[in-house]
C-alpha positions in Angstrom: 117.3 75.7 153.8 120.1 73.5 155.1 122.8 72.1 153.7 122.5 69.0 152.5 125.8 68.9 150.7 124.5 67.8 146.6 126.7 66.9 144.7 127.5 69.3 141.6 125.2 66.9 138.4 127.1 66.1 135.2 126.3 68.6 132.5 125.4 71.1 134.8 126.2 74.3 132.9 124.9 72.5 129.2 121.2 71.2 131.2 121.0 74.7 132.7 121.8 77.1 129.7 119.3 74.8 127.7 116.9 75.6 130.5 117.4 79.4 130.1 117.6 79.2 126.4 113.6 77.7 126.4 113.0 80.3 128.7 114.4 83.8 127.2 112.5 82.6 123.9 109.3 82.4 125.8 110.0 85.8 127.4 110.9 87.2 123.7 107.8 85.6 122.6 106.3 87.1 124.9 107.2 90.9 126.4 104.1 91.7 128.9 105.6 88.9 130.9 108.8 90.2 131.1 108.0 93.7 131.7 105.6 91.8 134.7 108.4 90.6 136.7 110.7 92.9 138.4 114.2 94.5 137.2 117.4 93.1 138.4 116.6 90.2 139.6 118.1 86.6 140.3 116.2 83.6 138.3 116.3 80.3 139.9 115.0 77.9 137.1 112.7 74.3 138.7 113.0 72.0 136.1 110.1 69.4 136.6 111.6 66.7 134.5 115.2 67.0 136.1 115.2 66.6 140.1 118.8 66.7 140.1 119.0 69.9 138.4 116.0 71.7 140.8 117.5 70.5 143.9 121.0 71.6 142.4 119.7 74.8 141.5 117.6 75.6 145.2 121.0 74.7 147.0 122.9 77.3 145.0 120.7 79.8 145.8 120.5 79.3 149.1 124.5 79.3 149.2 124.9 82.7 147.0 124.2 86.2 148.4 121.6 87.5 146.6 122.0 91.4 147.5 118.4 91.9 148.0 117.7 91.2 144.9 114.0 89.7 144.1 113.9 86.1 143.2 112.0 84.7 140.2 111.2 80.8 140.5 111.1 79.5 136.8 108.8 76.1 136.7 109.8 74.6 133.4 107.6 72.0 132.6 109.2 68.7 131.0 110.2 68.2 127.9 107.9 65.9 126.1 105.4 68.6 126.7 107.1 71.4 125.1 107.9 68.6 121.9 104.0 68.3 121.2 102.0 71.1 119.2 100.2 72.8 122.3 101.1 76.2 123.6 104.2 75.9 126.4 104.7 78.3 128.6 107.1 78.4 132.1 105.3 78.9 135.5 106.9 81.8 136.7 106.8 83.0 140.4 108.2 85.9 142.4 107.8 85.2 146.3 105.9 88.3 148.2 108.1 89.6 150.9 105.8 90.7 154.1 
């Protein structure tokens, strides 16, 4: 990916650990998917509501070292979904290395 230079988005800590608050309860609320996705691995969270905070996020890691760690892609659907009644749950991806 190259460096396009984005600049860091207000709130960016607060938006993100709200992010990965929504997500860990999922994965509490439901095990089998956590014990689906590998062990030790880096998260990169793709909120669909906040293109300043996906883009931020993808440019991180593509900046960090990542130690060979496997890479889980969290989409996080918006929030008006997750405020109604119906189920929510994250699309979660782990890229297949060839």
């Amino acid at each position: 990916m190259a460096q396009k230079n984005v600049k860091q988005p207000r709130d960016v800590v607060k938006r993100n650990l709200q992010l990965v608050q929504e997500l860990m309860q999922y994965l509490y609320q439901n095990p089998q998917v956590l014990q689906s996705l590998p062990e030790d691995f880096e998260l990169v969270v793709l909120p669909d509501d906040d293109p300043e905070i996906r883009l931020f996020n993808l440019e991180l890691l593509d900046a960090q070292q990542n130690a060979g760690k496997p890479i889980v892609f969290a989409r996080i659907h918006s929030a008006w979904q997750r405020a109604t009644n119906q189920p929510w749950r994250p699309d979660l991806y782990v890229p297949i290395v060839a």
